[in-house]
N, C-alpha and C positions, 0 to 999 in steps of 0.2 A: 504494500500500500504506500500510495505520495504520498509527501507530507504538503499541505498548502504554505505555498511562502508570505502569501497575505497575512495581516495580523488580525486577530479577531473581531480588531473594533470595524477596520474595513469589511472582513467577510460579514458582520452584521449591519453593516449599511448599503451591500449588495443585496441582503438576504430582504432587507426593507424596501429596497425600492425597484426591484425585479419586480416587475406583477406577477400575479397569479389566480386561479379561478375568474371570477366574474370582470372584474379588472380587466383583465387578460383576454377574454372574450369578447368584452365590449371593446377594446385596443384593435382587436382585430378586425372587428366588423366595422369600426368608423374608418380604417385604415384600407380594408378591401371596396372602399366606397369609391375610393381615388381613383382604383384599378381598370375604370373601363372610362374609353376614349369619350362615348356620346355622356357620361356624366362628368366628366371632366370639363370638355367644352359647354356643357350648359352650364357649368356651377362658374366657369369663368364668365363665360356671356351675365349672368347676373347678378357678379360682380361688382359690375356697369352698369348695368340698369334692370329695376323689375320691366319685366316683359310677360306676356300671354304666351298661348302654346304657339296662335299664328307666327309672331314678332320670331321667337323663337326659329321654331321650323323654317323659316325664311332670311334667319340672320345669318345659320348655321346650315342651311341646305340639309338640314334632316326631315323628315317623314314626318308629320305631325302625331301618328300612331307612335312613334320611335318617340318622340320628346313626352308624350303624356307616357306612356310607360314609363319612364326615365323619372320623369317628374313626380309619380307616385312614389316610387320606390326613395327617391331621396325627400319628399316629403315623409313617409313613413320613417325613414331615418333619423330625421330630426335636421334634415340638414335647411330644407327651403321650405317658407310657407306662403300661404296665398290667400289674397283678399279677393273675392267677389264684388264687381261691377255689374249692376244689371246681369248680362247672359257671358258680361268676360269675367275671367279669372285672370288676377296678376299674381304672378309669382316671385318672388324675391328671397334672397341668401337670409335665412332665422340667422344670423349670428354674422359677425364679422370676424370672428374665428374662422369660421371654413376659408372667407378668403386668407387669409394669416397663414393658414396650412400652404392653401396655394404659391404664394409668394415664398414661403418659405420653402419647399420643392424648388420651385424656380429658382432662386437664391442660392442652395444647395449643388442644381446644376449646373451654374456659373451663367444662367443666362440675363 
């Protein structure tokens, strides 16, 4: 058996701020949110401005089926919410954290 060359106070401040269980699951699922291209691009598009599903589908040349899909699931996430107008809906970033993430990717990438 190694011996660890860490000292204990570090391996218990590893051991603290490792996630694990629920933590760690919810890390994961905010983080696999990033992972696909058409939420990407929406969640940057409303960065800029709340938009509908048209503005959207039309800024971004996606399907308007493809952006309301897209748009639930990160609603359901907690990521975007949306006010009703008469027969539109606008949607816009709940939080100026999700962009913060963004930038900070970006940032990260050196772009």
């Amino acid at each position: 058996m190694q011996t660890l060359l860490l000292d204990r106070r570090t391996q218990d401040m590893i051991e603290g701020y490792v996630p694990e269980g629920e933590v760690l699951t919810a890390l994961v699922r905010f983080f696999s949110i990033f992972a696909d291209n058409t939420r990407l691009r929406i969640l940057s598009a409303l960065a800029i401005s709340e938009m509908c599903v048209t503005d959207i589908s039309r800024v971004l040349g996606i399907n308007q089926t493809t952006v309301s899909h897209q748009l639930r699931f990160l609603k359901d996430a907690g990521m975007v919410r949306y006010l009703r107008h008469g027969k539109i809906i606008f949607y816009s970033l709940s939080n100026d954290i999700v962009n913060d993430v963004l930038l900070k990717g970006v940032e990260f990438l050196g772009y």
